[in-house]
mmCIF file of the C-alpha atoms, coordinates in Angstrom:
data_MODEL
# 
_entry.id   MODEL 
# 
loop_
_atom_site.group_PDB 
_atom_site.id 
_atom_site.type_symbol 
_atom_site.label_atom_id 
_atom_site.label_alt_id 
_atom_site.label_comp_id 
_atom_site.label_asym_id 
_atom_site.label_entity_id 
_atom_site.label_seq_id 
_atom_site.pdbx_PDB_ins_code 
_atom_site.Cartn_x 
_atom_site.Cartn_y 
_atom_site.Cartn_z 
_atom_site.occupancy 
_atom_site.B_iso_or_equiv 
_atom_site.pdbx_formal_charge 
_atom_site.auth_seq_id 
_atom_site.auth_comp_id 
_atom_site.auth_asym_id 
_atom_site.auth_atom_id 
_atom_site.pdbx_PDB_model_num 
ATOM 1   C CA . UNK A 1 1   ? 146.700 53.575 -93.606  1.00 0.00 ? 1   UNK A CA 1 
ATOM 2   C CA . UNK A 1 2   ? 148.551 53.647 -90.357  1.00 0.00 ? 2   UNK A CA 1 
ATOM 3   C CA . UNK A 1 3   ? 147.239 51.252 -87.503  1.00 0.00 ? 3   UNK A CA 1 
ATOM 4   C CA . UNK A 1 4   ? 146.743 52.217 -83.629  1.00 0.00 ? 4   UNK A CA 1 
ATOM 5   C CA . UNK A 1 5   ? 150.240 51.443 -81.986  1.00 0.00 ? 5   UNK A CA 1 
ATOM 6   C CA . UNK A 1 6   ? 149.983 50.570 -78.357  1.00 0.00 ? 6   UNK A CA 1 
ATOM 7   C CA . UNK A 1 7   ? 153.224 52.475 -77.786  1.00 0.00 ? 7   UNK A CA 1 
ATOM 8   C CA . UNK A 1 8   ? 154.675 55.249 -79.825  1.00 0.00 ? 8   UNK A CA 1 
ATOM 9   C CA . UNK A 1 9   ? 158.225 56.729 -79.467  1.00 0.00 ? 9   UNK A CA 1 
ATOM 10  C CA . UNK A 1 10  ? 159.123 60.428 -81.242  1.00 0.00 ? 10  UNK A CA 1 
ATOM 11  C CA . UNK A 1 11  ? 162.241 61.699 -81.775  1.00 0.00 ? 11  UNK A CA 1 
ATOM 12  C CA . UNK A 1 12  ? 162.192 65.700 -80.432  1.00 0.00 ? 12  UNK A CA 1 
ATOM 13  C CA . UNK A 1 13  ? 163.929 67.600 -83.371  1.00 0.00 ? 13  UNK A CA 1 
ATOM 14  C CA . UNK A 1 14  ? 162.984 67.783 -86.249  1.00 0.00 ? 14  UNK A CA 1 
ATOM 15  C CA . UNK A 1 15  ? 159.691 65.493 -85.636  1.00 0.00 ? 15  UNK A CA 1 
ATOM 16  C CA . UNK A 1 16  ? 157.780 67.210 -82.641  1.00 0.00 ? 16  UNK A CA 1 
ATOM 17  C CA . UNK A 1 17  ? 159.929 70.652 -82.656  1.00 0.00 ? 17  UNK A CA 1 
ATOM 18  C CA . UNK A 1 18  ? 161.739 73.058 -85.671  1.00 0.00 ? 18  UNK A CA 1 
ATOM 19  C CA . UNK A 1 19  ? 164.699 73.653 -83.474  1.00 0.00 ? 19  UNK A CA 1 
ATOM 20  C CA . UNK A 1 20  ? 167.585 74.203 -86.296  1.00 0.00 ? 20  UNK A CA 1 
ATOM 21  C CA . UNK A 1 21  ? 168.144 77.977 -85.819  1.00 0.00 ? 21  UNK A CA 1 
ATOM 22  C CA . UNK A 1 22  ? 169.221 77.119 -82.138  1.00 0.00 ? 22  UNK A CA 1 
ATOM 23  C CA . UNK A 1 23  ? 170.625 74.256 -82.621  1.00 0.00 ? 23  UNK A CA 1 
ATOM 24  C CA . UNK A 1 24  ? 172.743 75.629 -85.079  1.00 0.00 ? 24  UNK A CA 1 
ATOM 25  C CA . UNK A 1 25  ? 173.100 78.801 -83.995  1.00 0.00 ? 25  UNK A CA 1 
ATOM 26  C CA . UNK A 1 26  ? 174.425 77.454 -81.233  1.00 0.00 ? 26  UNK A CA 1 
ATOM 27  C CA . UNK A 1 27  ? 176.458 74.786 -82.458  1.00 0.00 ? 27  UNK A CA 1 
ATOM 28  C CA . UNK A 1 28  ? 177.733 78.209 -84.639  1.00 0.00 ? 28  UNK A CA 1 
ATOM 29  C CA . UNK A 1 29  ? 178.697 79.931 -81.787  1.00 0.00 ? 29  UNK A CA 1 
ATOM 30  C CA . UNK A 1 30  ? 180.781 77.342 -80.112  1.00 0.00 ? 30  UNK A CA 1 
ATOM 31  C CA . UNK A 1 31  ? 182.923 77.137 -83.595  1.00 0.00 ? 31  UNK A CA 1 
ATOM 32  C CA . UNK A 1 32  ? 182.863 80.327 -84.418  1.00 0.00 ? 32  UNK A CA 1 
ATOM 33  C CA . UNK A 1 33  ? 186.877 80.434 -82.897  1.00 0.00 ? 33  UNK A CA 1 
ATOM 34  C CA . UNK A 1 34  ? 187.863 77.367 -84.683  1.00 0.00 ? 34  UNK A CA 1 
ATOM 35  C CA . UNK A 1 35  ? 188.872 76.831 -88.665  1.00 0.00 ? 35  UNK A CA 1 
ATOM 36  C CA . UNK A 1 36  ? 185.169 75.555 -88.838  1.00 0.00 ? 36  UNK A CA 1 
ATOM 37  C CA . UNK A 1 37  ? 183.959 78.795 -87.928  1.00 0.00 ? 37  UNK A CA 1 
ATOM 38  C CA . UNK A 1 38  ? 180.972 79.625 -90.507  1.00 0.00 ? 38  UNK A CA 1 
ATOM 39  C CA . UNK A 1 39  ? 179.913 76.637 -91.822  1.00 0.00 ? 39  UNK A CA 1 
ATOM 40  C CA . UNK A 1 40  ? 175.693 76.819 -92.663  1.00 0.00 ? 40  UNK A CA 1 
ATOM 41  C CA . UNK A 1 41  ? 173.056 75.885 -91.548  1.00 0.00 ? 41  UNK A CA 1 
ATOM 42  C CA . UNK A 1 42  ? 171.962 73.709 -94.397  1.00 0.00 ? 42  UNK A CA 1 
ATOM 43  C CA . UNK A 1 43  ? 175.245 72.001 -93.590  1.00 0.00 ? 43  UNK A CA 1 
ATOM 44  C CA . UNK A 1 44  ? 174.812 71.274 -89.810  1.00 0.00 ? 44  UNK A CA 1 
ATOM 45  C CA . UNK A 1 45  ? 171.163 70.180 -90.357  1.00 0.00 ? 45  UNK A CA 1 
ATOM 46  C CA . UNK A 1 46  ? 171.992 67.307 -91.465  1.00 0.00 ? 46  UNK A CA 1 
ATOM 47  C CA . UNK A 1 47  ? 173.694 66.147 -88.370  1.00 0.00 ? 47  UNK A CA 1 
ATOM 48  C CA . UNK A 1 48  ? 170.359 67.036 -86.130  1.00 0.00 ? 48  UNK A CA 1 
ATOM 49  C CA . UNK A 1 49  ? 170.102 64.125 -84.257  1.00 0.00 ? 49  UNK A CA 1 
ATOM 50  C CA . UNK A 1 50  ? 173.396 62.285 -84.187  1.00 0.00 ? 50  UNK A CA 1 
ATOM 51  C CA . UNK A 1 51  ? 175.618 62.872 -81.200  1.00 0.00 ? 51  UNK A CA 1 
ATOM 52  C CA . UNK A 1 52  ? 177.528 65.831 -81.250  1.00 0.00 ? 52  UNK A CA 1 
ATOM 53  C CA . UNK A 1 53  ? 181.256 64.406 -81.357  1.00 0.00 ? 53  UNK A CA 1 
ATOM 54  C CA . UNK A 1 54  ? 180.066 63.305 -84.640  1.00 0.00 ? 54  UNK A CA 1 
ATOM 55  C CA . UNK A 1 55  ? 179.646 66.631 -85.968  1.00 0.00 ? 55  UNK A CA 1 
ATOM 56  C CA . UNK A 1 56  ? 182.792 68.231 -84.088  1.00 0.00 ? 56  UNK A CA 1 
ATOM 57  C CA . UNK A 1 57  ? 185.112 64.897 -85.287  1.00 0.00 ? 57  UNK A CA 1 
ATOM 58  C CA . UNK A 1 58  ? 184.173 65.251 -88.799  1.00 0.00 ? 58  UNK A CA 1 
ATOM 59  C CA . UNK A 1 59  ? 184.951 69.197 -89.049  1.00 0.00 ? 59  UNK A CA 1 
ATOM 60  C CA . UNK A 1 60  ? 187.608 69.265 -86.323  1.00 0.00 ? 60  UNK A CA 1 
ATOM 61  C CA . UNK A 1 61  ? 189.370 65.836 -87.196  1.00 0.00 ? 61  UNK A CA 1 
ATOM 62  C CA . UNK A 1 62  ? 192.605 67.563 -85.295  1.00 0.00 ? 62  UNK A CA 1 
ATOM 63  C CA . UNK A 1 63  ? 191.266 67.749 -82.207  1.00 0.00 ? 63  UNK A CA 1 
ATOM 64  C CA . UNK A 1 64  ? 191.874 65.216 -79.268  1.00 0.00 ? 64  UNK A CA 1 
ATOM 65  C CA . UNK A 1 65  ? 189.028 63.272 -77.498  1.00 0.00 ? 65  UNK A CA 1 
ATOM 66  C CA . UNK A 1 66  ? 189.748 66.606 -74.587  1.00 0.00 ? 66  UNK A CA 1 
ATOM 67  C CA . UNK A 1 67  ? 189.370 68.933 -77.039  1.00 0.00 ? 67  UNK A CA 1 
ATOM 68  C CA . UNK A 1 68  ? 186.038 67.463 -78.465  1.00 0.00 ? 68  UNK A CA 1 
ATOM 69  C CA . UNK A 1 69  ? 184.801 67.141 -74.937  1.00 0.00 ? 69  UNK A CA 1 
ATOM 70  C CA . UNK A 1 70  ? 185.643 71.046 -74.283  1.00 0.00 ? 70  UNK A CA 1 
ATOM 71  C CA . UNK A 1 71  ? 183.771 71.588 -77.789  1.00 0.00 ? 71  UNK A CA 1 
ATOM 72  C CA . UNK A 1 72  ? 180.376 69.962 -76.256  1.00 0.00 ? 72  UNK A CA 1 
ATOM 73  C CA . UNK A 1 73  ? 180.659 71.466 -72.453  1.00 0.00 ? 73  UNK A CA 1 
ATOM 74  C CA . UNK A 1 74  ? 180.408 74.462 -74.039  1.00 0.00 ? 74  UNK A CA 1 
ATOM 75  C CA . UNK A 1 75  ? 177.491 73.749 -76.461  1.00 0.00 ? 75  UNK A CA 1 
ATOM 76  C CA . UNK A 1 76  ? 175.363 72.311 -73.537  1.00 0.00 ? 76  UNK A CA 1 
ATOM 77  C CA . UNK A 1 77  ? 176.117 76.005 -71.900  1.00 0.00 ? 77  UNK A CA 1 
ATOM 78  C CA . UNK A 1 78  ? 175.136 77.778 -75.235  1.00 0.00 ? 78  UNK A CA 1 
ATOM 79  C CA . UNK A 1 79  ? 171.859 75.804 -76.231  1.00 0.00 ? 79  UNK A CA 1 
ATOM 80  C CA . UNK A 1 80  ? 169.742 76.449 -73.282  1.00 0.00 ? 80  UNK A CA 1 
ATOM 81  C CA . UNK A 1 81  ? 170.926 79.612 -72.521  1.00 0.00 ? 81  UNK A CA 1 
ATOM 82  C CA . UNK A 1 82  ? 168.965 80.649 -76.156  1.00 0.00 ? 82  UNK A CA 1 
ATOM 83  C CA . UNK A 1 83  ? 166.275 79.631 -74.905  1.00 0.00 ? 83  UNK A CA 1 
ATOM 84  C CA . UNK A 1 84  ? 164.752 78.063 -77.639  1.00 0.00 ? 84  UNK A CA 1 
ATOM 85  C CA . UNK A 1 85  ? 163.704 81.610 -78.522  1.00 0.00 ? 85  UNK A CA 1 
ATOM 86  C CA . UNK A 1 86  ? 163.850 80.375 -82.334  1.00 0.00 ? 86  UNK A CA 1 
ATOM 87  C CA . UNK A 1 87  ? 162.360 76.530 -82.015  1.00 0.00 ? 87  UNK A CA 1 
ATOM 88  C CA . UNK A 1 88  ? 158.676 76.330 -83.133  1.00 0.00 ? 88  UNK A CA 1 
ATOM 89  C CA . UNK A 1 89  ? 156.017 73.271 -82.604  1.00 0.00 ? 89  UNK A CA 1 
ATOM 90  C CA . UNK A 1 90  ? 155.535 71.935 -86.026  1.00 0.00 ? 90  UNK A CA 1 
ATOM 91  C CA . UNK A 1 91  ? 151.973 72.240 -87.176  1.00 0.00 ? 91  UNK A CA 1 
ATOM 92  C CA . UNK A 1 92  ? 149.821 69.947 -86.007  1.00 0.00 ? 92  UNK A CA 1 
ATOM 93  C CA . UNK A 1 93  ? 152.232 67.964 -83.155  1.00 0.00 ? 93  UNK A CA 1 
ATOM 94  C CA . UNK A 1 94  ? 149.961 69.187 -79.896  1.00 0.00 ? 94  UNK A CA 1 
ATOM 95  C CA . UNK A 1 95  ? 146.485 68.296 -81.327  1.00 0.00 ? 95  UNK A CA 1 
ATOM 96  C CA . UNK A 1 96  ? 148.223 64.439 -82.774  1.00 0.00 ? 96  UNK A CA 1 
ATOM 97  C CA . UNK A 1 97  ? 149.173 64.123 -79.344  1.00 0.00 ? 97  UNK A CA 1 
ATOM 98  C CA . UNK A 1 98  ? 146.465 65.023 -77.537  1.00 0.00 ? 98  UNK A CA 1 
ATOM 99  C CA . UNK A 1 99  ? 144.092 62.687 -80.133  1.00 0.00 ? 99  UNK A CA 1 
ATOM 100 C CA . UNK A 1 100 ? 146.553 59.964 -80.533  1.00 0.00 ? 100 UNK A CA 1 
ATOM 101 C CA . UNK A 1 101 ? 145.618 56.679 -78.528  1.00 0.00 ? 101 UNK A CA 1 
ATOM 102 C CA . UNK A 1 102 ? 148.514 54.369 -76.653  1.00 0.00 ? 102 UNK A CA 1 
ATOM 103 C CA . UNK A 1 103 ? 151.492 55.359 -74.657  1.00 0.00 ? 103 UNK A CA 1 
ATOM 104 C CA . UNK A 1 104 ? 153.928 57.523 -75.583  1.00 0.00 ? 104 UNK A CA 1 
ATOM 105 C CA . UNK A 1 105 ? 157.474 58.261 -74.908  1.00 0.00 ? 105 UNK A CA 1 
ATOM 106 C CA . UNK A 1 106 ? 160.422 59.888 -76.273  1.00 0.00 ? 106 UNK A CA 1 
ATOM 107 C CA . UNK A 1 107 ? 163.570 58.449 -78.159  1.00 0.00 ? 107 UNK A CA 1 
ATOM 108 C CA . UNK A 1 108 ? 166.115 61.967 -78.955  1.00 0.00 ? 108 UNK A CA 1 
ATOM 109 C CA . UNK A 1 109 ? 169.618 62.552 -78.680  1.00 0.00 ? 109 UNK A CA 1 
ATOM 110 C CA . UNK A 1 110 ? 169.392 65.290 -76.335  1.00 0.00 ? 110 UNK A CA 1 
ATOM 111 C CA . UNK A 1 111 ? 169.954 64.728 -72.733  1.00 0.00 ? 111 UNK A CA 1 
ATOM 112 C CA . UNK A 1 112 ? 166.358 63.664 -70.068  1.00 0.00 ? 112 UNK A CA 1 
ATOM 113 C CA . UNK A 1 113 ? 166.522 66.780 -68.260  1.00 0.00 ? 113 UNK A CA 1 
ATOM 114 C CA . UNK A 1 114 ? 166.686 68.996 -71.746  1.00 0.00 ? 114 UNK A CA 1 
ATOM 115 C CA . UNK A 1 115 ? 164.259 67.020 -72.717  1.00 0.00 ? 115 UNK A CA 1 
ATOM 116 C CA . UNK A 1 116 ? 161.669 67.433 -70.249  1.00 0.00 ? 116 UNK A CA 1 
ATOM 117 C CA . UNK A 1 117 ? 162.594 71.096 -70.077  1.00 0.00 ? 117 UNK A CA 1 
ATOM 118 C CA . UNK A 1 118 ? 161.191 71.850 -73.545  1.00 0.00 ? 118 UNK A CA 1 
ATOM 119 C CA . UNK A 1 119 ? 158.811 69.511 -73.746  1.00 0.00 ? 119 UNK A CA 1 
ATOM 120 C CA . UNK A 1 120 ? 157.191 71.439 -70.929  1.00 0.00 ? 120 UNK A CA 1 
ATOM 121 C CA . UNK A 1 121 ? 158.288 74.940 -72.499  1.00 0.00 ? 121 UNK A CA 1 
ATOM 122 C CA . UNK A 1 122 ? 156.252 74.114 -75.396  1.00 0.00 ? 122 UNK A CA 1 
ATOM 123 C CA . UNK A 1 123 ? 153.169 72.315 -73.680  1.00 0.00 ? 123 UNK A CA 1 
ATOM 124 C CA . UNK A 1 124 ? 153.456 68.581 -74.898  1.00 0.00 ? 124 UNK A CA 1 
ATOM 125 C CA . UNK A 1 125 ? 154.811 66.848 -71.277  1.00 0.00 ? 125 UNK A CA 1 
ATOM 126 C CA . UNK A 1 126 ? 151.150 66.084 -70.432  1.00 0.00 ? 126 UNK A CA 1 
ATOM 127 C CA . UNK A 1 127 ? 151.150 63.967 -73.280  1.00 0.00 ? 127 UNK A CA 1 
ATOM 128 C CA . UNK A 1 128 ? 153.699 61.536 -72.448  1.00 0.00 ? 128 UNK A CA 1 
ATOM 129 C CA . UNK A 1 129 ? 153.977 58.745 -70.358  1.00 0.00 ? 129 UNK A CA 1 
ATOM 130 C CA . UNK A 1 130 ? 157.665 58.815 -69.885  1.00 0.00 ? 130 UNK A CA 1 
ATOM 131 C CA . UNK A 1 131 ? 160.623 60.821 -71.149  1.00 0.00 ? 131 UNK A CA 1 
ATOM 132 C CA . UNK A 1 132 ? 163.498 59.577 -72.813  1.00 0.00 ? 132 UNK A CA 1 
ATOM 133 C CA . UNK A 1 133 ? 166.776 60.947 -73.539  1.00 0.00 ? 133 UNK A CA 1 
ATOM 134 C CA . UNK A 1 134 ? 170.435 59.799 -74.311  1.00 0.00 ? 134 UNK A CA 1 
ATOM 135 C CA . UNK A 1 135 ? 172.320 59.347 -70.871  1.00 0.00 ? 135 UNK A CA 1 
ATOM 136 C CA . UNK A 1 136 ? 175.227 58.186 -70.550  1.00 0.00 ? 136 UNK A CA 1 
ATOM 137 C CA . UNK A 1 137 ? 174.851 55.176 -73.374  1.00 0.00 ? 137 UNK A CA 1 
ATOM 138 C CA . UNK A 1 138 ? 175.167 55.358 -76.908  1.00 0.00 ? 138 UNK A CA 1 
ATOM 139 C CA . UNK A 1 139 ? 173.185 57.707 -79.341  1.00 0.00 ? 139 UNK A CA 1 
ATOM 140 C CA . UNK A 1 140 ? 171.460 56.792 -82.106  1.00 0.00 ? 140 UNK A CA 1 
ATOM 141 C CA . UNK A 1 141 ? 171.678 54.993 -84.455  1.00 0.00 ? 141 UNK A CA 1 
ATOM 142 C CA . UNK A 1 142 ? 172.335 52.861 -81.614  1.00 0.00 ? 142 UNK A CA 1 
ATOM 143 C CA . UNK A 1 143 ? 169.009 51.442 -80.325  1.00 0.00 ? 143 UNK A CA 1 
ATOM 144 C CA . UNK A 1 144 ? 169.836 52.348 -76.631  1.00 0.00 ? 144 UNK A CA 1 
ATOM 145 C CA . UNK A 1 145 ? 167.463 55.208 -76.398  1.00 0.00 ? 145 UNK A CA 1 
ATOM 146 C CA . UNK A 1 146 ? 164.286 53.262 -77.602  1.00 0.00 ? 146 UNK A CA 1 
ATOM 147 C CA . UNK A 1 147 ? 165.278 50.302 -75.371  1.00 0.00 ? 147 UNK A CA 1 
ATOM 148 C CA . UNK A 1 148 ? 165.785 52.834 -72.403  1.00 0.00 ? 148 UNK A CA 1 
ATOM 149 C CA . UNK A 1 149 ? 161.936 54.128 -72.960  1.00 0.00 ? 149 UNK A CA 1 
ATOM 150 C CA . UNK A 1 150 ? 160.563 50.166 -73.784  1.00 0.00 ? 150 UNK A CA 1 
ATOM 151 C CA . UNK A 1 151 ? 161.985 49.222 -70.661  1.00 0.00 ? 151 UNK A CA 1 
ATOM 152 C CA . UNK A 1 152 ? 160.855 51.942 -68.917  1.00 0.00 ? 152 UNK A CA 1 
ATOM 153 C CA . UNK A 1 153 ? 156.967 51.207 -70.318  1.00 0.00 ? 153 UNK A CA 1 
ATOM 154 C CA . UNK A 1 154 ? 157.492 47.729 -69.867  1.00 0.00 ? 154 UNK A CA 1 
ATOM 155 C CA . UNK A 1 155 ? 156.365 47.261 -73.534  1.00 0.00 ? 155 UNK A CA 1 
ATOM 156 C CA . UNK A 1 156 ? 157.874 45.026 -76.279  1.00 0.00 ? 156 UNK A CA 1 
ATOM 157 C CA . UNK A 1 157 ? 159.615 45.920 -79.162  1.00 0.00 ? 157 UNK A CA 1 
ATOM 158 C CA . UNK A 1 158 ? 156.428 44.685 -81.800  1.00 0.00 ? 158 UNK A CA 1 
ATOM 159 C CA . UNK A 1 159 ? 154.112 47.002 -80.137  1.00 0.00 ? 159 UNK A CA 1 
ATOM 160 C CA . UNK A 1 160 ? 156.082 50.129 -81.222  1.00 0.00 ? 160 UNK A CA 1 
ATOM 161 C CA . UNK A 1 161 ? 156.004 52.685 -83.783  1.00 0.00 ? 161 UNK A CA 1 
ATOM 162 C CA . UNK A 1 162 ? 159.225 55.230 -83.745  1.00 0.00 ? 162 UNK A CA 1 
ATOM 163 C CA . UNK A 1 163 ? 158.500 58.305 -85.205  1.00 0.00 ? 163 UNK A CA 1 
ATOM 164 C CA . UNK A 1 164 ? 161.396 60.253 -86.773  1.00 0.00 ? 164 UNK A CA 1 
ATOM 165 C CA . UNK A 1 165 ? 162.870 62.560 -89.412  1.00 0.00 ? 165 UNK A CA 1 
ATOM 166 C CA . UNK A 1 166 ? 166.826 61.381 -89.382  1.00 0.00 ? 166 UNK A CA 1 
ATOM 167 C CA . UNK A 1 167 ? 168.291 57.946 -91.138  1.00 0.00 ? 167 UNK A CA 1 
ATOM 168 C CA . UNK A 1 168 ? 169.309 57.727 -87.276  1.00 0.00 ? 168 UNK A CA 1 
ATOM 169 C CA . UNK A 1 169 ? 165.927 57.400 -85.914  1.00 0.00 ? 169 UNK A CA 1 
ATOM 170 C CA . UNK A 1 170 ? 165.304 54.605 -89.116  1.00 0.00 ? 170 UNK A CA 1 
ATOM 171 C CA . UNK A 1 171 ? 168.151 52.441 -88.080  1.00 0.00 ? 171 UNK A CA 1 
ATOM 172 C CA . UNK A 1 172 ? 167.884 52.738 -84.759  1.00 0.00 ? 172 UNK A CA 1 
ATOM 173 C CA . UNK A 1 173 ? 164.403 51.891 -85.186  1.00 0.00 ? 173 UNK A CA 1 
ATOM 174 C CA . UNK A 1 174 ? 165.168 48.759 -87.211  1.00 0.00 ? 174 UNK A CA 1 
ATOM 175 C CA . UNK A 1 175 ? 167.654 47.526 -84.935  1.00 0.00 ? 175 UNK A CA 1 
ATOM 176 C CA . UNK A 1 176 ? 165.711 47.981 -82.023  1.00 0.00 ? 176 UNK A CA 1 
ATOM 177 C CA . UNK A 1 177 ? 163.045 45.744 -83.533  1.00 0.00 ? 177 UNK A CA 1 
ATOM 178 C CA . UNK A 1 178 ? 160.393 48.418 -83.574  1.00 0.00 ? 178 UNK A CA 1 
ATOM 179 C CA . UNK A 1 179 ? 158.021 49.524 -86.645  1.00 0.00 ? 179 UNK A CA 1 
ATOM 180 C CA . UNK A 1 180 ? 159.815 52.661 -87.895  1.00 0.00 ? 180 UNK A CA 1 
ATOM 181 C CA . UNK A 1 181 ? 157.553 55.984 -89.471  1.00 0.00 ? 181 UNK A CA 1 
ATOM 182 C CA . UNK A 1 182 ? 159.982 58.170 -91.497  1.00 0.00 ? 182 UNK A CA 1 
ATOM 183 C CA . UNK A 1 183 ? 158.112 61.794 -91.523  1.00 0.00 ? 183 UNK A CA 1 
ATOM 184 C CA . UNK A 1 184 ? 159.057 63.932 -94.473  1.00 0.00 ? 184 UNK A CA 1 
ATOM 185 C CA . UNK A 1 185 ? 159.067 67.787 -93.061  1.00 0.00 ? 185 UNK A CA 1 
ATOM 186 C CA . UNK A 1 186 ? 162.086 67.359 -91.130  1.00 0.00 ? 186 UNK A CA 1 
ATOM 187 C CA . UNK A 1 187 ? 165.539 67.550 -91.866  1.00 0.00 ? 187 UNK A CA 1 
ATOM 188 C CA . UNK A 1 188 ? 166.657 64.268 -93.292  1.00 0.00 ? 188 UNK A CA 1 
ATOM 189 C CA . UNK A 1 189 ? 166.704 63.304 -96.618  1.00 0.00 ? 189 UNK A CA 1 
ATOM 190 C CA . UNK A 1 190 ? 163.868 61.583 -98.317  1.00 0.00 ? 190 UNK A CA 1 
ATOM 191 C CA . UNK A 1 191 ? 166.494 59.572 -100.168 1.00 0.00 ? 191 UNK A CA 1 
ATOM 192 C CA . UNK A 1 192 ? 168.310 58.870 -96.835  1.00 0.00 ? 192 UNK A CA 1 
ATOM 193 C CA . UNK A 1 193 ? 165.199 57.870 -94.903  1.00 0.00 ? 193 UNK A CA 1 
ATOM 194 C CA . UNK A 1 194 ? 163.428 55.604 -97.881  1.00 0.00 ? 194 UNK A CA 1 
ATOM 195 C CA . UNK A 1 195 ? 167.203 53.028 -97.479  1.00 0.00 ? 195 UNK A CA 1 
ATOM 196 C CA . UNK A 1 196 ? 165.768 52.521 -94.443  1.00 0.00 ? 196 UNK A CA 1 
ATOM 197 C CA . UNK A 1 197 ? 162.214 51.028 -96.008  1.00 0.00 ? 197 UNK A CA 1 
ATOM 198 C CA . UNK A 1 198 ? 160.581 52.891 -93.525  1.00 0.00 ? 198 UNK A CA 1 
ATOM 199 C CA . UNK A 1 199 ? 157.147 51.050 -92.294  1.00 0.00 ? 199 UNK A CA 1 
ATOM 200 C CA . UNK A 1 200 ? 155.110 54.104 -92.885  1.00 0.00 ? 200 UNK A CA 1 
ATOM 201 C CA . UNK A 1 201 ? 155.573 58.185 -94.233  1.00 0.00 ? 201 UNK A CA 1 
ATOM 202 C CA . UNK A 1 202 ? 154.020 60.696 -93.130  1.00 0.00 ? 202 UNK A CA 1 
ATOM 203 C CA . UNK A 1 203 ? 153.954 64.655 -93.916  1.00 0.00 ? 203 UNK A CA 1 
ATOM 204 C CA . UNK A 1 204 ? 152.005 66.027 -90.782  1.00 0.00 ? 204 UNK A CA 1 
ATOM 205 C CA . UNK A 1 205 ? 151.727 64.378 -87.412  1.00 0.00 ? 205 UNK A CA 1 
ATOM 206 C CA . UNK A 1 206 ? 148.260 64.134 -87.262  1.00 0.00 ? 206 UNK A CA 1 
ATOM 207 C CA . UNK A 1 207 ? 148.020 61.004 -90.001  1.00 0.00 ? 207 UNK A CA 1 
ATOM 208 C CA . UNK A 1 208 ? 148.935 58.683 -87.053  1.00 0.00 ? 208 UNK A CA 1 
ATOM 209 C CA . UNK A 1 209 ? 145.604 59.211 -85.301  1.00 0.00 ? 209 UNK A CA 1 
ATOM 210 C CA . UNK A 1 210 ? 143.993 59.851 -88.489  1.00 0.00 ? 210 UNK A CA 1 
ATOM 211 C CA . UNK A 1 211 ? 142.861 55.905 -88.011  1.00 0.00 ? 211 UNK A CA 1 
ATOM 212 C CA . UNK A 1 212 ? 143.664 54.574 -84.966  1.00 0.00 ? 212 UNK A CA 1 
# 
């Protein structure tokens, strides 16, 4: 059983939203003139949710810092211009929300203004308190992005559950001093997730509110 959190924090992909075909379709597009041209999707799922000069230094090690930075000026160009014609809501993530007590903010990788732009694309911004994305600090696994929305709530890290699908959300969690729920329809690993010893699992959204 999970208790009633007086703060919750959800990652975006992979957690609230099934975003992989644009992600990688656009993350496809912008490589598709380099050697790493063609590489799956299976493949680039597994780096939903890590920064983005992750992905392009481990299949690009050649290429400068400049080069890198060219690589993710254009993604952030590609992405929106998709417009997340391929992302879905996962089942159940609008009526969790909408039941689910406490505060809620966002912890992702992608950018505030994205953020908030699909969040109200896909009719969940009424549901949160504040939103949270990775500006101009660290990404996770850093903790930045969960401090960033605690400070913002005024909240302390004990009253938190994160909500996530990556090992980056669990150790970011954990280091951030917050509870940590690992859910298991997204696109990390169980195996990855459980060296985390996630708090609490879920398989559909709605089991947070299912007591609470």
């Amino acid at each position: 059983m999970i208790p009633a959190f007086p703060v919750y924090l959800f990652d975006v992909d992979g957690t609230l939203l099934d975003s992989a075909a644009d992600i990688c379709g656009a993350v496809r597009e912008v490589l598709s003139t380099t050697r790493a041209a063609g590489l799956s999707e299976e493949f680039l799922r597994g780096y939903i949710g890590r920064h983005l000069v992750e992905l392009f230094r481990d299949v690009l090690p050649e290429y400068t810092p400049l080069q890198i930075e060219e690589l993710i000026a254009h993604y952030r160009r590609v992405y929106p211009a998709r417009g997340h014609a391929s992302t879905r809501l996962y089942p159940g993530v609008k009526e969790a929300l909408a039941s689910l007590g406490g505060r809620k903010s966002t912890a992702t990788t992608k950018g505030t203004p994205t953020t908030r732009a699909v969040l109200e694309m896909f009719g969940l911004i009424e549901h949160f308190d504040h939103v949270q994305g990775t500006d101009g600090f660290p990404a996770k696994p850093e903790p930045d992005v969960i401090l960033a929305s605690l400070q913002a709530l005024g909240a302390r890290p004990e009253e938190c559950l994160m909500v996530g699908d990556a090992p980056a959300d669990m150790e970011a969690g954990r280091r951030a001093g917050v509870k940590i729920c690992a859910v298991r329809y997204g696109y990390g690993r169980i195996e990855d997730l459980a060296r985390y010893d996630p708090d609490f699992w879920i398989d559909d959204l709605r089991e947070l509110g299912s007591t609470g």
